[in-house]
N, C-alpha and C positions, 0 to 999 in steps of 0.2 A: 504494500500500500504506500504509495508518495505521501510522504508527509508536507503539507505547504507550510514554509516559513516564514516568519515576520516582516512585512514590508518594509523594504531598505530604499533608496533614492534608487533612481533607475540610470544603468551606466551607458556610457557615451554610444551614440548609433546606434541604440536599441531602445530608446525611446517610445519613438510610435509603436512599433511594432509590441511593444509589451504591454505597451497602457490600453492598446485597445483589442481586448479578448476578441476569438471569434466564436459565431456562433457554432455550436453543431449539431447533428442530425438529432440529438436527446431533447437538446432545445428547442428546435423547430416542431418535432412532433406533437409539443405542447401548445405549439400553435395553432397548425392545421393537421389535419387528418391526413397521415401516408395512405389512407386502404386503397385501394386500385390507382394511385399514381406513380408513373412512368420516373425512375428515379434511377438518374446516372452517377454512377461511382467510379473512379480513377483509383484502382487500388494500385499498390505497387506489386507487381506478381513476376518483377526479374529474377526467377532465381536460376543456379547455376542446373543446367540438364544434361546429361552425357548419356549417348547410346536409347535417347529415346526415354529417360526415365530422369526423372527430380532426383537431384542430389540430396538438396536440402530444403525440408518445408517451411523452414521459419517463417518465412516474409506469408507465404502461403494462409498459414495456420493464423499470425498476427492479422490476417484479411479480414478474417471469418466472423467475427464477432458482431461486426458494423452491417456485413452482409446480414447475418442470420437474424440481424436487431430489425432490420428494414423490414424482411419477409418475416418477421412476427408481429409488424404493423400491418403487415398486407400489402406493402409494394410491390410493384415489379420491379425488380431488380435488373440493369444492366448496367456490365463490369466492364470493366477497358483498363489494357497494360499493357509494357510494350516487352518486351524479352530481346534482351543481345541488341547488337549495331546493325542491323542490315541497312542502315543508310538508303532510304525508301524502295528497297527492292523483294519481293518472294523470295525470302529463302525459308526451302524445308525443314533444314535443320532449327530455325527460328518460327515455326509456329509453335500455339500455347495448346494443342493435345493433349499433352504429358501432363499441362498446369491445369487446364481445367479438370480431370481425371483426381487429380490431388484436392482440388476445391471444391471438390462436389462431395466427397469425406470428409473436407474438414467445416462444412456447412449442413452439414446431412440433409443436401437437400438435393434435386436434379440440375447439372447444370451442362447445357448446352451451346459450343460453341459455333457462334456465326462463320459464315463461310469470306468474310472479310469485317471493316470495323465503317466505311463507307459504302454510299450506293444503294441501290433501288433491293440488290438482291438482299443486302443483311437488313435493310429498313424489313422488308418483307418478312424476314426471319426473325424478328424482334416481335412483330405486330402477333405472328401466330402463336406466340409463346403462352403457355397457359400459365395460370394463377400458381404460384408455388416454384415454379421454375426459374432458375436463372438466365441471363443469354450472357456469356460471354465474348466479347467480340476478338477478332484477330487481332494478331499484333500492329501497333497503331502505326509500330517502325516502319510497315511495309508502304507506308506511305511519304514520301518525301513534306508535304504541306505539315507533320508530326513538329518534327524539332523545327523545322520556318517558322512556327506560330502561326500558319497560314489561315487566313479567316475563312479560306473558302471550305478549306479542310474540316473545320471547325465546326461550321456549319451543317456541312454534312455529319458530323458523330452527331451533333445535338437533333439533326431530321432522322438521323438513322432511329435514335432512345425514345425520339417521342416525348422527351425527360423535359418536364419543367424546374426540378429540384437536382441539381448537385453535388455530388460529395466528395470533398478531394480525402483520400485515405492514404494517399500518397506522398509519405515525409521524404520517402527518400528521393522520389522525384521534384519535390516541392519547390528547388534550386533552381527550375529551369522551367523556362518562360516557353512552355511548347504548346500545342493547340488543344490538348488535352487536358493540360493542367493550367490552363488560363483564357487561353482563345475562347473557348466553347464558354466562358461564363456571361459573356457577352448574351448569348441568345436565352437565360435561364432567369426564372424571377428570384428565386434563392438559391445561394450559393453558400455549403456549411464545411463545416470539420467532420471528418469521421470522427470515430472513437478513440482509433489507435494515432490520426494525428494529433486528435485533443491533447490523448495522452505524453507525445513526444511534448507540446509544446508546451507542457504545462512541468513536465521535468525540466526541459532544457532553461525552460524560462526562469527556473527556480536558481536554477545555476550564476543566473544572467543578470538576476535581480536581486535577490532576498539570501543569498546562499547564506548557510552559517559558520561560522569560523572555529577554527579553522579550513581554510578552503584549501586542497594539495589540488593538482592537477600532473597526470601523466602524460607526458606528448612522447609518439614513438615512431616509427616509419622509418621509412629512406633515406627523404628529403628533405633537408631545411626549409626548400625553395617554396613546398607547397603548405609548409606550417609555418611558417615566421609570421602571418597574417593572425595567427589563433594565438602564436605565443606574447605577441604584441597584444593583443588581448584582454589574454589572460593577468596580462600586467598588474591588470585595473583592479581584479577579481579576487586573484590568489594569495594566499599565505607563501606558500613554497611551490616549484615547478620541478618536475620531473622530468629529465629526458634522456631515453632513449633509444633505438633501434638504427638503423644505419646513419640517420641524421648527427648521432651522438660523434661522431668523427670529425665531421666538419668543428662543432664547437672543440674536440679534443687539439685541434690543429692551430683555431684561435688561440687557445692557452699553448701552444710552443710544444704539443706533444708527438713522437713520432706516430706515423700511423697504417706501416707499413703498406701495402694494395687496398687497402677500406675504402668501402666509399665516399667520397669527400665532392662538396662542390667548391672547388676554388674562391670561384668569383662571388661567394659568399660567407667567406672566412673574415672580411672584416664588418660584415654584417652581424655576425654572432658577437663578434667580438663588443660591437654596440649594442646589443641586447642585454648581454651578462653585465655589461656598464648601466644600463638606465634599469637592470633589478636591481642591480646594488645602490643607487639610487634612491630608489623607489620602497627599499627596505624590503624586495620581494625574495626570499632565498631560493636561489638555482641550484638543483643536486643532478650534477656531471656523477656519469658511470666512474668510478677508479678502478675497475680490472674489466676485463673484457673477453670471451670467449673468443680465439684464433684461429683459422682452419687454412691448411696450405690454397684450398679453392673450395667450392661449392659443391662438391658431388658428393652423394653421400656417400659413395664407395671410402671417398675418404675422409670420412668424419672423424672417423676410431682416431685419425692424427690429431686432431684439433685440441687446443693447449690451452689453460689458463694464463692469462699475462697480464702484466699489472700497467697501467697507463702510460705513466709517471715514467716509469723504466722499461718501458718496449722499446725493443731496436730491431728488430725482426721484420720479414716484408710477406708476413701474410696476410689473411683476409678476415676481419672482425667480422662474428656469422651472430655473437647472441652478448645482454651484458652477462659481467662473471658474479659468484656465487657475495662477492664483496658484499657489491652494488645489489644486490636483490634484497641484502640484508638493510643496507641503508635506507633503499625506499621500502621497509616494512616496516621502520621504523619512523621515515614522516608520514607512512597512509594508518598505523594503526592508530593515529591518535586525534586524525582529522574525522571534524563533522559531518565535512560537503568535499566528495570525491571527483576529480571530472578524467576519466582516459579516454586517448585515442591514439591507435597506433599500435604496431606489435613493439616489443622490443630484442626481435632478433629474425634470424629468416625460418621464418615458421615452418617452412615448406619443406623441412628436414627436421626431423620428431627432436633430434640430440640438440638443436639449435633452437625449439620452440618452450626452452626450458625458463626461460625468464620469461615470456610473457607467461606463461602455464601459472607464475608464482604470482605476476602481479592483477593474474584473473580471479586466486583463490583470495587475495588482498580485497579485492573488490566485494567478495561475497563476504569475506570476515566482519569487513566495515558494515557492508548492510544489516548482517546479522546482529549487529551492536548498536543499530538503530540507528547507524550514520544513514546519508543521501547518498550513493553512488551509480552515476552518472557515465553510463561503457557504452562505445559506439565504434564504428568502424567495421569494414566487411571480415579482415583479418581478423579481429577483434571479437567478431561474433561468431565468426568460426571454431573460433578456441573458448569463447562461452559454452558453446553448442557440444563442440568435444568432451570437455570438463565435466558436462551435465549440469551446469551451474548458472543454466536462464533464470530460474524462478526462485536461485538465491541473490540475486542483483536486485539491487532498487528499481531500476530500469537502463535497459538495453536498446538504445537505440537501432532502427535499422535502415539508417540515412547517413554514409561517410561523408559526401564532399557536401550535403543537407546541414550534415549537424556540424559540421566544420563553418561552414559560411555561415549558419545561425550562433553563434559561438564567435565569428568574428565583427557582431553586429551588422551583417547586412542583413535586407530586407530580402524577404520570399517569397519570388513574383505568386506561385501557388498559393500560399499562404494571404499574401495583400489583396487577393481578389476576391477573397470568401467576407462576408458577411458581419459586420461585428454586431458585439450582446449589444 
């Protein structure tokens, strides 16, 4: 259960966006009557398929509640996602069969996929749908006007649903100003929140607003280049910052340290270097890795090599793959005592079980804190896969399932998806 905290001032570039709630489908219902109206929903249903079959149902199963909410009002329900890049073209391997098959168990209800998501034929195929059924539409990639924002496009999903009420359920799409998640609300007299974005926005907002202190924040990944934006940020917010996963090298390099083949971005080395200058500043404390897992290269074949080494004193030229047993102790020591958690980010290369060993620790971190009746605050597709592994969804306070969503809400921008719904 989210617990809400005490209204605090609301921090820079996230102003609007917090002061004014949106509404969503629970609240509208109190309005007017769903029973036989035509009601379009943008769930997020990209999740990863191989060989014809759902990896994972996360995002699937996180659907189904908004869905099953609707049809026990007596809506009709039509759904729309997009799956993978096909960059407005048919591809086989990118339709949603495999997802609708999975949605139709995790809603216990029939659901029927349109044989496209515009056009005369899926408009047809909506109309014939009976009371209780779902329609699914095709993937909305297969149409180029999708990510354009294209109004024409647009128009068509909202002639296809029939839909005078919409419902964006879609956080992790929510970043992106596509025709689906914005265009179409142009032709709709309400526009709300599903359930499960209520719920995103009502965590992250907690974060954003009201957090309680101490606030730690974990930042992990690659790249400097595409978190400097959240860690600038998090400035504003945090007690202590945590970082790391590949990005941890770039800052290891600003402090003067060797860093043998790791990944480093140069031309951002005295960008860190200015960051670790305005925490210290700012009174915010920065916890840099001090030892770091080593491996001659990436393969697991040859992981069984991979070394403990210490920061400070590396002079060696291999490849930092996870942080070391130091650093996991360190940051258990500023998350067990924090109120309000925020991670994103692995902090090693997951993608090999011997290297996925520090995030593994600071995911059992995350659920410790919840379990002590902190706020913790995990997101990221990496991130949620090692949730998912762990078995440890429904010990997190909440789990986001919107990476570069809950990254730009987190860096105070605004959420075209989001901006266009409805306020209370």
């Amino acid at each position: 259960m989210l617990r809400l905290l005490p209204n605090r001032p609301l921090c820079r570039g996230f102003a609007v966006a917090a002061a004014q709630k949106k509404k969503t489908i629970a609240d509208l219902s109190k309005e007017v009557s769903l029973k036989g109206k035509n009601v379009f929903v943008r769930a997020d249903l990209n999740v990863p398929v191989k060989g014809g079959a759902v990896k994972d149902k996360t995002r699937i199963n996180l659907s189904a509640p908004t869905i099953r909410y609707l049809l026990d009002q007596g809506a009709k329900v039509v759904v729309s996602s997009h799956l993978g890049r096909p960059k407005g073209q048919v591809m086989e391997d990118k339709r949603l069969t495999p997802v609708a098959a999975v949605l139709e168990a995790a809603i216990r209800a029939p659901v029927r996929l349109a044989p496209d998501s515009a056009g005369p034929e899926a408009a047809a195929f909506v109309k014939n749908t009976s009371a209780g059924e779902v329609v699914l539409l095709e993937n909305t990639r297969f149409h180029a006007g999708e990510t354009k924002n294209d109004e024409a496009y647009a128009k068509q999903l909202h002639e296809v649903s029939g839909a005078d009420i919409y419902v964006n359920d879609a956080f992790g799409a929510a970043h992106r100003a596509h025709a689906s998640t914005h265009g179409i609300t142009k032709f709709v007299s309400h526009k709300v929140a599903g359930l499960l974005l209520d719920k995103e926005l009502t965590a992250l907002g907690t974060i954003m607003t009201s957090p309680e202190h101490p606030v730690v924040a974990c930042i992990g990944g690659s790249k400097v280049s595409t978190k400097l934006p959240v860690l600038e940020s998090l400035l504003a917010k945090c007690d202590t910052i945590l970082i790391g996963g590949g990005m941890m090298f770039t800052f290891s390099k600003a402090q003067g340290y060797h860093i043998g083949r790791s990944l480093v971005e140069e031309d951002l080395v005295p960008m860190a270097k200015e960051f670790l200058a305005k925490a210290k500043a700012k009174g915010v404390k920065v916890v840099l890795p001090r030892d770091f897992v080593v491996a001659p290269d990436l393969e697991e074949a040859s992981s069984s090599k991979a070394l403990h080494a210490d920061v400070a004193s590396y002079k060696g030229d291999g490849i930092g793959v996870d942080i070391g047993p130091l650093t996991v102790g360190d940051f258990h020591n500023e998350i067990k005592d924090a109120k309000t958690f925020f991670w994103n980010g692995p902090m090693g290369v997951i993608e090999v079980p011997r290297y996925a060993l520090g995030t593994d620790a600071v995911t059992r971190m995350a659920a410790f804190l919840s379990q002590k009746g902190g706020l913790a605050v995990v997101g990221g597709g990496d991130s949620l896969v090692t949730v998912q592994k762990l078995g440890l969804f429904d010990k997190i306070t909440h789990v986001s399932t919107g990476g570069g969503a809950m990254l730009e809400f987190v860096e105070g921008k605004v959420l075209p998806g989001v901006e266009v719904l409805d306020n209370k």
